[in-house]
C-alpha positions in Angstrom: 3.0 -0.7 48.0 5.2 2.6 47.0 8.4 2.7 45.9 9.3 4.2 48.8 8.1 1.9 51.1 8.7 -1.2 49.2 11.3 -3.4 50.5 14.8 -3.5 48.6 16.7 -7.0 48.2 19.5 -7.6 49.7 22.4 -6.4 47.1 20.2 -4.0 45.4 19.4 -0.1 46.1 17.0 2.5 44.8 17.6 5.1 42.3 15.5 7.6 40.1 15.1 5.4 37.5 14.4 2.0 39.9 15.9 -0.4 41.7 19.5 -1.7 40.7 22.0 -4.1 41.9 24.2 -1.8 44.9 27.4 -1.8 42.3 25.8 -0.8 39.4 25.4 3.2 39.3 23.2 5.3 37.1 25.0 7.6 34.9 24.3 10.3 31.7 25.1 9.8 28.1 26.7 12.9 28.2 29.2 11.3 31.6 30.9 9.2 28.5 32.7 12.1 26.3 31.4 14.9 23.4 28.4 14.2 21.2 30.6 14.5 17.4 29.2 14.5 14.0 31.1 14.9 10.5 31.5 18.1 9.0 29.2 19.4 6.5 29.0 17.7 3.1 27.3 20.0 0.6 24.8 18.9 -2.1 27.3 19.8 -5.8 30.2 17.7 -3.2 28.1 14.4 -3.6 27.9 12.0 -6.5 25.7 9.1 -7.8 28.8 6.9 -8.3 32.3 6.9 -6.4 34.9 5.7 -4.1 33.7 6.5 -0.3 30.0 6.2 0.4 28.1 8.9 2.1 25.1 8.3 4.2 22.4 10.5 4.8 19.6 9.4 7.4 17.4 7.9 4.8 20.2 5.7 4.0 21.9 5.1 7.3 22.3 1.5 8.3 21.7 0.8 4.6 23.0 1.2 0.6 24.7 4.7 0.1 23.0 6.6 -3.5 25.7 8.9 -2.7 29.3 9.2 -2.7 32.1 11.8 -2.3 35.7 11.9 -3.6 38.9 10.3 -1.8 40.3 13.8 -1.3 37.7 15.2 -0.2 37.1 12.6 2.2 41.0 12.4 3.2 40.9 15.9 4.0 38.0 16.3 6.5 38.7 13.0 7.5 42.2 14.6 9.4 41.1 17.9 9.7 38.0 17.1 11.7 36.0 15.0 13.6 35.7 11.7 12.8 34.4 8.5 14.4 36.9 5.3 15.6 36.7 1.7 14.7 33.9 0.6 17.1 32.1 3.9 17.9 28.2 3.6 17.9 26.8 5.9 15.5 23.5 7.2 15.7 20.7 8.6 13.8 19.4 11.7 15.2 16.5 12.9 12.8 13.8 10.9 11.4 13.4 7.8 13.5 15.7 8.5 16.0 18.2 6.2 17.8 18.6 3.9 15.0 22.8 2.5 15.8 24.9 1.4 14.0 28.6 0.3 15.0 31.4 1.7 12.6 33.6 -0.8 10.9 36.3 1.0 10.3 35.7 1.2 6.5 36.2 4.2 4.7 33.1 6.1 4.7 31.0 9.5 5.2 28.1 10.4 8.0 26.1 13.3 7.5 26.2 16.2 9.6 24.1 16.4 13.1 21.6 14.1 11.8 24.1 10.8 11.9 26.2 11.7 15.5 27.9 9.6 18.2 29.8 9.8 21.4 33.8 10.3 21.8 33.8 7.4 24.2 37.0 6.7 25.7 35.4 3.3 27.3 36.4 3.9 31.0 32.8 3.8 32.1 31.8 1.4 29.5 32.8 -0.3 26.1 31.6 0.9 23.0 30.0 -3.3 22.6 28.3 -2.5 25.7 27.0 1.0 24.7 25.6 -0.5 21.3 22.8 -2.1 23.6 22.0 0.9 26.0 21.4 2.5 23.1 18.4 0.3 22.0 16.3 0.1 25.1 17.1 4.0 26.6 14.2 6.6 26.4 14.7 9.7 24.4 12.5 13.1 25.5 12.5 14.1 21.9 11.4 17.5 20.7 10.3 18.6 17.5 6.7 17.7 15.0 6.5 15.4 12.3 10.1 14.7 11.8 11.8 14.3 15.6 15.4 15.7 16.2 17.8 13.7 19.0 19.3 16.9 20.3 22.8 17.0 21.8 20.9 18.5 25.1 18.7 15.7 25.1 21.0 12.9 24.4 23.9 14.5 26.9 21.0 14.1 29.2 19.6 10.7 28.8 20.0 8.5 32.2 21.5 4.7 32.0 22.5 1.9 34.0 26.1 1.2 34.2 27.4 -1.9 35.5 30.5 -3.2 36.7 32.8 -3.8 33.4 32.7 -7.4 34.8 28.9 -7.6 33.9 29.8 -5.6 30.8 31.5 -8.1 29.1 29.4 -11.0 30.0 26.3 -9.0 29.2 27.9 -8.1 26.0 28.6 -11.8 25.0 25.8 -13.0 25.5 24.0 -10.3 23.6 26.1 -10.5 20.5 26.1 -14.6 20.2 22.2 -13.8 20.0 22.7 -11.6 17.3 24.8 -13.8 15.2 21.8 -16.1 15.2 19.3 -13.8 14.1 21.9 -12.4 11.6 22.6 -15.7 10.3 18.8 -16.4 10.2 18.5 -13.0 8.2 20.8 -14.4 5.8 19.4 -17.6 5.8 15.8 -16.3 4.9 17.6 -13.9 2.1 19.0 -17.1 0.8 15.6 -19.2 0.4 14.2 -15.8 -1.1 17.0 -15.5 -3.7 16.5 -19.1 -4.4 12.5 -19.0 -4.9 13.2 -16.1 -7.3 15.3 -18.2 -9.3 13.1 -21.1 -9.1 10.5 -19.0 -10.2 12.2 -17.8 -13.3 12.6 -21.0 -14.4 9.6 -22.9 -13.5 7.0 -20.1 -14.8 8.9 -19.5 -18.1 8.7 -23.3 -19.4 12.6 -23.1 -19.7 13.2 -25.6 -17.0 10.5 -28.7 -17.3 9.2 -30.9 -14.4 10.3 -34.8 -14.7 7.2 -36.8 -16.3 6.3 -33.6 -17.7 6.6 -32.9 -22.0 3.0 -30.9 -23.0 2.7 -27.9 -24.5 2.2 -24.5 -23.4 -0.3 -22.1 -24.1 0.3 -17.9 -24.1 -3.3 -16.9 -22.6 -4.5 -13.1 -21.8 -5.2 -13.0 -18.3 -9.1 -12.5 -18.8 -8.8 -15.8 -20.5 -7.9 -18.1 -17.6 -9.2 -16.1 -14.8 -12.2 -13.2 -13.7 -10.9 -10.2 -11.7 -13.0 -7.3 -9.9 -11.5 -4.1 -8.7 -13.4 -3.2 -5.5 -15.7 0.2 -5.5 -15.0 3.1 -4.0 -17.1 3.1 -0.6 -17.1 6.9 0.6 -15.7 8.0 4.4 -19.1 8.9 5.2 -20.6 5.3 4.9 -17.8 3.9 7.0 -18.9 2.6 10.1 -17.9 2.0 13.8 -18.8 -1.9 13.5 -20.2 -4.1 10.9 -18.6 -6.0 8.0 -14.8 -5.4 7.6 -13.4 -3.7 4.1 -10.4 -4.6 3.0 -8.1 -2.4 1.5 -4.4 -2.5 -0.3 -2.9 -2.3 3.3 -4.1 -5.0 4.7 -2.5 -7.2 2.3 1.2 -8.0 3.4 2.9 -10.7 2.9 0.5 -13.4 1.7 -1.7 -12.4 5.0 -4.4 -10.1 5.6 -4.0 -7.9 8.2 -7.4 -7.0 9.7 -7.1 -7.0 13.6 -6.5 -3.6 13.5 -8.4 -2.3 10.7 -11.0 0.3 11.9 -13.0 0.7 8.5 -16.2 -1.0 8.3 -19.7 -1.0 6.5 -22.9 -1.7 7.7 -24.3 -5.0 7.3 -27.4 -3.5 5.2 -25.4 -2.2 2.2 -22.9 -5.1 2.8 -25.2 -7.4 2.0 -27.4 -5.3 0.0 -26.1 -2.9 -2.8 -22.4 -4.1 -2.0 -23.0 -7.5 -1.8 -21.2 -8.7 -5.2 -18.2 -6.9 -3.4 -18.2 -9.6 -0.3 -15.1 -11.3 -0.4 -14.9 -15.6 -1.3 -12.8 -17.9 0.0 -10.4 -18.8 -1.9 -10.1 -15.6 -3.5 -6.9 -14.1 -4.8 -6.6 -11.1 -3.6 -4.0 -8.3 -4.5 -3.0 -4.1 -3.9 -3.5 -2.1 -7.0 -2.7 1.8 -6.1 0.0 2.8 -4.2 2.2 -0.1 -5.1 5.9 -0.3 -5.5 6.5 -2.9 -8.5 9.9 -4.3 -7.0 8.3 -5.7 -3.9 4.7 -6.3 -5.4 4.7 -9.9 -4.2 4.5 -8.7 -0.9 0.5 -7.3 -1.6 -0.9 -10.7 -2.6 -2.7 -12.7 -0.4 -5.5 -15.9 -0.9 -8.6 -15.5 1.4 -9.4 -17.9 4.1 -12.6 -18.2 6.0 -11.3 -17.1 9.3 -10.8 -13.7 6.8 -15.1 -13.8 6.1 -17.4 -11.6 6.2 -15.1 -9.1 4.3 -16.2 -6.5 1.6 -13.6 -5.2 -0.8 -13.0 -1.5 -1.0 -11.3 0.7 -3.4 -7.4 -0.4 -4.2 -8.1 -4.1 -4.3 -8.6 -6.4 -6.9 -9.8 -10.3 -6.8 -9.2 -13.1 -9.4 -11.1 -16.1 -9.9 -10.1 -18.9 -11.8 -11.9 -19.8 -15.0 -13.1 -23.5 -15.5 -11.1 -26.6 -13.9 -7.9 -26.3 -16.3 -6.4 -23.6 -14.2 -4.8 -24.1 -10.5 -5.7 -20.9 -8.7 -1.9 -21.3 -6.8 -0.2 -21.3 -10.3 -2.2 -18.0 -11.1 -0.8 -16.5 -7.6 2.5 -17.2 -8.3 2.7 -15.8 -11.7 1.4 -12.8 -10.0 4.5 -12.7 -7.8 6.4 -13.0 -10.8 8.9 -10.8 -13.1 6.6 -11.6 -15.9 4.1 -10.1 -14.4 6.1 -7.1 -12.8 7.3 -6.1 -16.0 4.2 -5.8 -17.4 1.9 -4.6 -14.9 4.9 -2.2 -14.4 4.6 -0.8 -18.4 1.0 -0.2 -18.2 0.4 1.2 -14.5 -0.2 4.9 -14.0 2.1 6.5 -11.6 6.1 6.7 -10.8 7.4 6.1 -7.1 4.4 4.6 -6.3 2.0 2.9 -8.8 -1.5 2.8 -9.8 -3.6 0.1 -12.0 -7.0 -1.3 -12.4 -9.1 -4.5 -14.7 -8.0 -1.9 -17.7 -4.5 -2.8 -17.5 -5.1 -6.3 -16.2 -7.1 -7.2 -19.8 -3.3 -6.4 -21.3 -1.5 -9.1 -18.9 -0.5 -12.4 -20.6 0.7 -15.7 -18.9 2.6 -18.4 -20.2 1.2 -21.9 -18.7 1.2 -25.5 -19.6 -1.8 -26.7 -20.9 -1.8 -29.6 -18.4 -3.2 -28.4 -14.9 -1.0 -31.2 -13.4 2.2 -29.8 -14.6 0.5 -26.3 -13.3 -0.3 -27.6 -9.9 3.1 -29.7 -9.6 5.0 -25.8 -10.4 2.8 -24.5 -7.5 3.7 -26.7 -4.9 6.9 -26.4 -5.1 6.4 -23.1 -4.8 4.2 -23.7 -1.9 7.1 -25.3 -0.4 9.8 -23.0 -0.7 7.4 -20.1 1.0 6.3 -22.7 3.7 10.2 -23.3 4.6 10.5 -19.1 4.7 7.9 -18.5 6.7 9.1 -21.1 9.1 12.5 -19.6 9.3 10.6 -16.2 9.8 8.7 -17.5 12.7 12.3 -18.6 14.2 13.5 -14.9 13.2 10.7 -13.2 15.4 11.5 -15.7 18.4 15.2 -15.0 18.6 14.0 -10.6 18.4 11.9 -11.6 21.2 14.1 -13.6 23.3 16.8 -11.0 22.5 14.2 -8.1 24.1 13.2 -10.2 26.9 17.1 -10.4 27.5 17.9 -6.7 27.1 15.2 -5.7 29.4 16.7 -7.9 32.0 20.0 -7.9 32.2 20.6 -4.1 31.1 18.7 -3.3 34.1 19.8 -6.0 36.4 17.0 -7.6 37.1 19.0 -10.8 36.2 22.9 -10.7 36.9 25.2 -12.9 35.0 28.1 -15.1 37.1 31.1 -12.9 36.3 35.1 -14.6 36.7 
């Protein structure tokens, strides 16, 4: 059945973009006031350290590594445009439609690539606006790096409901994003507290009850065998076959294979490149292309749902040496500062870093001598990561419910009771 000959519900009508409730209308961006942006800030204006912040795209909705003076900033503040308490800025280059809501504290946008709308609210409140703006669809122009032009966004179609709906749309919207804020917060927390943990617990300086040994300061060949993985060439890549892993598949003590689309054939998989196959159990980490501050996030063990995998080039697997070691203590002095700082010294590289079994042979690790004491460390550990995760899984619930719930009451296929 067509559009056109479909029939509409009682209370609803049809428009160019769908079916809506019969007093709801559809209306343009560009219906709700002038697209504004700051004036121009110049390069020699801008300082590392200072008073008012000033955000650039890369930094929008984040820290400001930029700042200007108060003058300057209380001069174009007055003299030009400048967004209200409660406008919805939004970025217009790069990865466009990103919003923010201004707070009202002093602060600097930059010029057309940070914009918003001089909404005066009769249509629809600025709370309101702050969703539209999340679920609309842009007809962006430009290559590589998309622009959010005034024409298109003047152009962009909405729904706009009754201010009635507004408001209990709005509310229900923003309770659900106090939870998944507060769950943010809540994750940062237990992250903040591992770390700390961490410090302690791997150093020696803060001992386990029932524990008194000694420690030992080991190299890392000492305790544990490592193997970079060889570089398999594009051309021996194959449609299907056995899976390779490389440094991006490693997130977040999981490997990411679903989507992978590199393999190599079973023959030199289990032939010339079969001391490259993957164990379970296997510690596996990123070596190139690695940023040292959030090198915790490329570790991962493997598990046998992960098998058959081959390593490629950019990986690295440890092994434990003999039964005095607990392969989870060995992964979480890899996630550590003590490790970061050292791995950090000897890699090759500056943004992004580069390091290989050379480097690894400099590493040492400070561990008790009983693998008890080791193993008790690790669960802890173990612990604090399983209650993350857990709260992460929550996190990604409440984004979902909070999609499901934008796509159907900001388009009316559910309508809230209204006073």
């Amino acid at each position: 059945m067509t559009t056109a000959t479909q029939k509409i519900p009682s209370g609803y009508k049809q428009t160019e973009i769908g079916m809506i409730p019969a007093d709801w209308d559809v209306k343009k961006l560009g219906d709700l006031g002038e697209i504004k942006m700051c004036r121009r800030i110049f390069n020699h204006e801008t300082k590392d350290v200072g008073i008012i912040p000033f955000y650039k795209i890369g930094t929008f909705g984040k820290e400001a590594d930029a700042y200007i003076p108060q003058d300057l900033y209380d001069n174009y503040r007055h003299r030009f445009s400048f967004p209200k308490k409660g406008d919805v800025l939004i970025s217009a280059a790069g990865t466009i439609g990103r919003t923010i809501v201004y707070d009202g504290i002093p602060a600097y946008f930059q010029d057309s690539n940070i914009v918003w709308i001089d909404n005066n609210e009769e249509l629809i409140s600025n709370g309101y606006l702050y969703y539209v703006f999340q679920i609309v669809k842009y007809n962006t122009e430009g290559g590589t790096i998309q622009r959010l032009y005034n024409s298109i966004l003047k152009s962009t179609k909405f729904i706009c409901p009754t201010k009635p709906q507004q408001t209990a749309i709005v509310s229900i919207l923003s309770d659900t994003d106090a939870l998944i804020t507060k769950t943010e917060k809540l994750i940062q927390k237990k992250k903040n507290i591992k770390q700390g943990v961490m410090q302690e617990l791997l150093s020696g300086r803060n001992r386990l009850l029932g524990f008194s040994g000694e420690w030992d300061a080991k190299l890392l060949p000492e305790i544990s065998w490592f193997q970079e993985g060889p570089g398999v060439r594009t051309s021996q890549f194959t449609p299907t076959g056995i899976k390779l892993l490389n440094g991006t598949n490693i997130y977040k003590g999981k490997l990411i294979l679903d989507s992978t689309n590199r393999f190599i054939s079973e023959r030199e998989a289990f032939g010339p490149y079969s001391h490259f196959l993957v164990d379970d159990g296997d510690i596996l980490i990123a070596s190139s292309g690695i940023t040292i501050d959030k090198f915790e996030e490329k570790i991962s063990f493997a598990k046998k749902e992960d098998l058959p995998l081959c390593m490629n080039t950019s990986t690295i697997r440890f092994k434990v040496k003999g039964e005095n070691i607990d392969a989870l203590f060995l992964y979480y002095f890899l996630m550590s500062k003590k490790f970061k700082d050292q791995i950090g010294a000897w890699a090759t590289g500056s943004a992004q870093l580069n390091f290989g079994p050379s480097h690894l042979d400099k590493i040492e690790i400070y561990l008790p001598k009983e693998k008890a004491e080791q193993t008790a460390i690790a669960t802890i550990l173990f612990d604090i990561d399983a209650e993350i995760k857990k709260l992460e899984s929550q996190l990604t619930k409440y984004q979902n419910i909070k999609q499901g719930m934008m796509q159907t009451l900001l388009t009316g296929k559910i309508r809230l009771l209204t006073k």
